[in-house]
N, C-alpha and C positions, 0 to 999 in steps of 0.2 A: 940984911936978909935977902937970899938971892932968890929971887923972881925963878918959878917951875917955867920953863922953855918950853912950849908944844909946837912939835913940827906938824903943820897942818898935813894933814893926808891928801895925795891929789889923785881926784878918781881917775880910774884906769882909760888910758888912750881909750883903748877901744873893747870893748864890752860885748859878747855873742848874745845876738839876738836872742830872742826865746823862736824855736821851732814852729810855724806854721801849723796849728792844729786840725789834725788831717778831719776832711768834712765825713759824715755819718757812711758808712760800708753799706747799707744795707740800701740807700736807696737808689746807688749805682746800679745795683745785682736785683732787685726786686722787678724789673721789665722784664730781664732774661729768664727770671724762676718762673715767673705769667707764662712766658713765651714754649717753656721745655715743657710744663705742666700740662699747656693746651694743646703740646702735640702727643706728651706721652700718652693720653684717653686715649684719642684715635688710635694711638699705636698698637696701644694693649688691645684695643678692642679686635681690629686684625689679626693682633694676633690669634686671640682666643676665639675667634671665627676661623683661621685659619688651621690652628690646632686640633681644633672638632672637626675642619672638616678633612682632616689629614687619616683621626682615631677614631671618631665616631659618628661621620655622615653617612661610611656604608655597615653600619651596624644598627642593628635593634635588639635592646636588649629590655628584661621582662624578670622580676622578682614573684611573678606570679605562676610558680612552676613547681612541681613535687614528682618526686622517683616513684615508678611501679613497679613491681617485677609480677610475675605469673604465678600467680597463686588458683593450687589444682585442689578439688573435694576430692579425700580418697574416702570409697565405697566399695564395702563387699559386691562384688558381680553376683553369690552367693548369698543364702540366709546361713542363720547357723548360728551358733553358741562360739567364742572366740575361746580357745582351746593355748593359744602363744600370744604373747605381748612380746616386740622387740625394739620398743621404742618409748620413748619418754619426749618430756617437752621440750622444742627447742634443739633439738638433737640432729646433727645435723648425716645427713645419707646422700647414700651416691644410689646411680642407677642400679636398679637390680637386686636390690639390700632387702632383706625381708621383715617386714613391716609386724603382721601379725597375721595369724591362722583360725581358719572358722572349721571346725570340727568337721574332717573328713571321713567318719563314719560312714554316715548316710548316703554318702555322693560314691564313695568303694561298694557298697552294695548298690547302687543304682548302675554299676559299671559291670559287678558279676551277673545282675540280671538282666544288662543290655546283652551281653557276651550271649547267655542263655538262648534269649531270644533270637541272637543270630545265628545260632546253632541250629536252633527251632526251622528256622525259616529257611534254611540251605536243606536240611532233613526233608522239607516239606516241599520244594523245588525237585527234588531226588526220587520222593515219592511220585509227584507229579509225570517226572518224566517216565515212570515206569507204565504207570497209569496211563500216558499217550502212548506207548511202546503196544502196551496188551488192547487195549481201542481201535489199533493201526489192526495189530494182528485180528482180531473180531472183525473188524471192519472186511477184510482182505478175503478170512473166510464167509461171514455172512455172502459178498461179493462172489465167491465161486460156487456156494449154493443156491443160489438168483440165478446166476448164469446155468446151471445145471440142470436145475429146476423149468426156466427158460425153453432148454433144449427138448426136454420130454414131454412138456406141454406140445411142442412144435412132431413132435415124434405122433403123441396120440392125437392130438388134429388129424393128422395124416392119415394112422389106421383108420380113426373113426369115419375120415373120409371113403374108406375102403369097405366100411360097415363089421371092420374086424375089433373092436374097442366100442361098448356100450356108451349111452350119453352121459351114466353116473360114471362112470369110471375117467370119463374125461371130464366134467365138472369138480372130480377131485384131484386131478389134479391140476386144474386149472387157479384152485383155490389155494394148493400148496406151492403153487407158483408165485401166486401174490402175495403171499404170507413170506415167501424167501425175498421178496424185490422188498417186500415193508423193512426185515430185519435186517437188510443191506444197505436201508437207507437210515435205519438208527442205528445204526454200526458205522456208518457215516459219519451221520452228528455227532456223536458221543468222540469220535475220533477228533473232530474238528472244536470242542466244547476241549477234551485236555490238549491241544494243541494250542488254541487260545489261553488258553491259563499259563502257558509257558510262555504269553508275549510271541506267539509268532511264528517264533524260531525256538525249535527243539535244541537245537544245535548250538545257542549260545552257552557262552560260562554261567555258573550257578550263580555268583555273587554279580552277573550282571542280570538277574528277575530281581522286578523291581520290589517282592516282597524284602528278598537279601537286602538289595540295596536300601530301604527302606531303615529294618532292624539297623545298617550299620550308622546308616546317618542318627540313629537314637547314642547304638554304642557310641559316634564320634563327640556328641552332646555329653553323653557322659562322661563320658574323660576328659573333656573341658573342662566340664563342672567340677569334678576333681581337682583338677591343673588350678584353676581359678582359688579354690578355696585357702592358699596361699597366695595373701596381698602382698605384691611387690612397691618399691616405689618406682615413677614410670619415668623419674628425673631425676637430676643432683638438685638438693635445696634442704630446707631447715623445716622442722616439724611443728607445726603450729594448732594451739588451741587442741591438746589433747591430755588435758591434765587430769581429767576423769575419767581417759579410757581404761579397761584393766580388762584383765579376763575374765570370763563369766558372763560379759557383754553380752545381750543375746540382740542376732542384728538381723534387717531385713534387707533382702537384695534392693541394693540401690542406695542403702538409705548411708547420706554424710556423716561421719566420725572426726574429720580433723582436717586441717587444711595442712598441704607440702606448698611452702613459698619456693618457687622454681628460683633459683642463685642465678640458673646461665643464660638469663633472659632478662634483661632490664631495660627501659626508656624513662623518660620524662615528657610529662604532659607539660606544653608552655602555656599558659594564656595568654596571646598577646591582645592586645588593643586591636579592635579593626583599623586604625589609623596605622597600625605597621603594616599592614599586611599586606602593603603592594608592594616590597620589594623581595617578600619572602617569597621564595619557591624551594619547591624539593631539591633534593640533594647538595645545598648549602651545608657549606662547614658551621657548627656550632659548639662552644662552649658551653659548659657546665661548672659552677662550684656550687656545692651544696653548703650548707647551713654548718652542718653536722662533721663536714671535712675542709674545715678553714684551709686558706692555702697551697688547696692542692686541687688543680683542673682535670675535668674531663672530659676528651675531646667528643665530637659527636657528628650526625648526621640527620639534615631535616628528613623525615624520613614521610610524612603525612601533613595535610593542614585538613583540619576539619572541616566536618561537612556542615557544620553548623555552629551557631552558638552555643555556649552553655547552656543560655535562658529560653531557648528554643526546646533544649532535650531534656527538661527539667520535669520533677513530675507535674507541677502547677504551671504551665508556661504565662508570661506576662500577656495580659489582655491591654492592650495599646492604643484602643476605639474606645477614646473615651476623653472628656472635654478638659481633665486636668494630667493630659498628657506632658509629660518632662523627657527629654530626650538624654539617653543615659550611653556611654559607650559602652558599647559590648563586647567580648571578648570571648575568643575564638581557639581552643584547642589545637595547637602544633604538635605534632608527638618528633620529638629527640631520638634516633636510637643509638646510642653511647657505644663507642668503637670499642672498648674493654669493658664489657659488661660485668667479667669476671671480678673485674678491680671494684666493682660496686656492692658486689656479694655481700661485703662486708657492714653497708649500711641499710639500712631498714628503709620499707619500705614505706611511700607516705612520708618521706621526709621534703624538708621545702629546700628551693635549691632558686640559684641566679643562673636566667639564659643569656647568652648573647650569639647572636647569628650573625655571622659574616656574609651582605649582602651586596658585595662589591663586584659582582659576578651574576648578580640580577638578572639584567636583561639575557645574558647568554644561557641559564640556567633554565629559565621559562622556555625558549623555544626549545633546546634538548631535549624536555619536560615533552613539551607538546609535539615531537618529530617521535 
């Protein structure tokens, strides 16, 4: 039986090592990530100091701010019973547009009897001058019966000195002498009394006695009053809080009916912080977004800084003298005036809006301000 032969196996010459087991990554590179780490703080912080003060070191800006526009009480100038309605709420008019009417009956016959009265008064001026005309004339003859009378007194003086003229006969007419000098001196007066009633001067125009002029300054009241009793509106804007007027109204001069919000006239009130408010001066550029008109700017101009605080013009002002005083910023009224006011027409007023004021131009803005 033959013996199984096993060729012994001879291990390999030479055998490849095993590989070098590379040592851990992380703690070659964890000095360097310390090292990047520690500069990028400072780096960012630079930057984002630098950033601000690139965007927003010369600006101050304020969420404490709301749109106004002009808003006018229309009032009869007139009383009266409202006779036309042409308006409703909301509604929006241009200048000139006619609003509503207060019953011009009253106010047309207050105009035919100013007319009346000027007629009256020019008549009465006419008369006058006639009446100085016939005064002058009386005056002129009383005047050559004086002097007449004058002469024959001086005539029987004479005879009587000659003993040709008794003493009664020259006492009478010594008497009818004085009686002609009396009525020559109230033919005088009476002349001088409608002279003065004419102002003066005979010779002026009738409608300049001042009784004319007078009557017309009535008649020109009148035909105002007239004119008036058709309410216009006195601007472009939207009709406000008139939702109970109608006709039949009966109104008293003066008295408020509804408010016209003026469209072509708009600002914003800012409140800044008094901690902004050393760099703000007038005529700075400023921005606007409102609340109400996401993404869309309004450009503007510092146009005022208040003259005081809020808490100052308040009706209760804060009483400050007192042992649990707390010190609170205050905030101070800017007014905005929006270079397209037009463009604002469209939102209401009292809305709330973000200021930001460009005040990189500070210092040069103040002294222009103050030259």
């Amino acid at each position: 039986m033959n013996a199984r032969t096993t060729t012994p196996v001879e291990p390999a010459a030479a055998v490849t090592a095993p590989a070098a087991a590379p040592g851990p990554v992380g703690k070659p590179a964890r000095p360097l990530r310390k090292a990047l780490l520690m500069l990028s703080v400072p780096a960012l912080l630079i930057a984002g100091v630098g950033g601000w003060w690139l965007t927003g070191a010369d600006r101050e800006s304020t969420e404490n701010a709301y749109l106004h526009q002009a808003r006018i009480s229309i009032a009869p100038t007139v009383g009266g019973r409202v006779v036309a309605v042409n308006l409703h709420e909301l509604q929006v008019v241009k200048a000139g547009d006619l609003l509503f009417q207060v019953d011009p009956q009253p106010y047309e016959l207050a105009v035919a009897q100013a007319e009346a009265a000027v007629n009256a008064a020019r008549l009465q001026v006419e008369q006058m001058k006639a009446a100085l005309a016939q005064a002058e004339a009386q005056a002129a003859l009383a005047e050559d019966d004086a002097s007449y009378q004058a002469d024959e007194l001086a005539r029987q003086e004479a005879l009587s000195g000659k003993g040709v003229t008794s003493t009664s006969a020259l006492d009478e007419v010594r008497h009818t002498s004085r009686q002609a000098r009396e009525k020559a001196e109230v033919a005088r007066l009476t002349a001088d009394t409608a002279r003065a009633a004419l102002g003066g001067d005979p010779k002026a125009a009738t409608d300049d006695h001042p009784a004319v002029r007078a009557a017309l300054v009535e008649l020109d009241r009148a035909r105002y009053n007239l004119s008036v009793t058709r309410v216009t509106a006195p601007a472009d804007g939207v009709i406000y809080q008139a939702s109970s007027f109608h006709e039949g109204v009966m109104l008293a001069a003066g008295q408020p009916v509804f408010a016209l919000v003026e469209t072509g006239e708009a600002w914003v009130d800012a409140n800044f912080k008094e901690t902004q408010l050393a760099d703000l001066a007038q005529g700075q550029p400023a921005e606007v977004v409102f609340d109400a008109a996401p993404g869309k700017t309004f450009s503007g101009t510092v146009e005022a800084i208040g003259a005081g605080t809020g808490a100052e013009f308040s009706l209760l002002p804060a009483q400050n003298a007192t042992g649990n005083w707390v010190k609170v910023t205050q905030r101070v009224p800017v007014r905005i005036k929006l270079d397209d006011a037009e463009g604002a027409a469209m939102l209401a007023s009292g809305l709330s809006a973000e200021v930001t004021v460009d005040t990189s131009g500070s210092a040069d803005t103040r002294l222009a301000a103050k030259e």
